[in-house]
Structure formats: structure tokens, C-alpha cells
N, C-alpha and C positions, 0 to 999 in steps of 0.2 A: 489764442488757445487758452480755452479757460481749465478748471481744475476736473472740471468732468470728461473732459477732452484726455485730462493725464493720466485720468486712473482708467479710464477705459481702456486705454493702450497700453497698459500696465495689468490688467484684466486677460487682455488678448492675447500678451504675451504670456504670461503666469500660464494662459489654455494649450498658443502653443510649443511652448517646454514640456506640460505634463502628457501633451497628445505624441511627441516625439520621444518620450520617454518611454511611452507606454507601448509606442511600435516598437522600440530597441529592446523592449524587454520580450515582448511575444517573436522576436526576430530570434534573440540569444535562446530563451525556450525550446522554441522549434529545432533549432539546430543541438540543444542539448538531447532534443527527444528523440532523434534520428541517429545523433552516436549512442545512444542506451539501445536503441533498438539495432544498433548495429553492432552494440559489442555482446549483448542477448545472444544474437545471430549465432558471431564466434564462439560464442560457449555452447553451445547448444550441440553446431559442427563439431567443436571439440570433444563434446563426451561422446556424439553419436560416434567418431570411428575411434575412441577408445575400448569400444565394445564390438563383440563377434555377432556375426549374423544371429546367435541365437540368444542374443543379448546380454551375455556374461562378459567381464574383462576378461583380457589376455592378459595371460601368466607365461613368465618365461620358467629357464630351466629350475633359478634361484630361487624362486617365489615370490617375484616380486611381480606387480601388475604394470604391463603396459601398454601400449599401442601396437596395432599390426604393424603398423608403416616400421617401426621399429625394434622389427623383431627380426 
């Protein structure tokens, strides 16, 4: 095994560490970008039934604004 023989396999791996890095980063990505769009979601649902069919908050007696479910 001469020295070009070392560094080549020292090359190949150097490629694949950053090739398996780079799948682990667009893996962790993705899944960051499906809980964003999935906590989006929940806020979105949330303000939607904070409000009346005719798009105002509900106000209880005290004046304070809430949700129907909790009224």
C-alpha cells in the first residue's frame, strides 16, 4: 500500500462523513419543518374557534374574551 493508496481512503472517507452528515441534517430539517407546520396548524385552529361565526371574540359576562367551548 503506497501513500496514494492512504490518502485516497482518507479522501473517501472525509466524502463519506460529509455525505452522511448532510443526509442527517436534511433528515432533522424535514422533521423540524413538519412540527412548524404542524404547530402553525394548532394556532391557526386555536384562534379559528376563539371567534364567533361572525368573526368577533367572545365576551363573557365580565368582559373578558374567550372561547365558546368555554363559555
Amino acid at each position: 500500500m503506497n501513500v496514494d493508496d492512504v490518502i485516497a481512503e482518507k479522501i473517501a472517507a472525509a466524502a463519506a462523513r460529509a455525505e452522511a452528515n448532510k443526509r442527517r441534517r436534511a433528515a432533522l430539517n424535514a422533521a423540524r419543518q413538519r412540527g412548524l407546520a404542524a404547530r402553525h396548524a394548532a394556532k391557526l385552529r386555536n384562534q379559528a374557534s376563539a371567534r364567533t361565526t361572525d368573526g368577533s371574540p367572545v365576551t363573557t359576562d365580565d368582559g373578558s374574551t374567550t372561547t365558546k367551548e368555554n363559555q
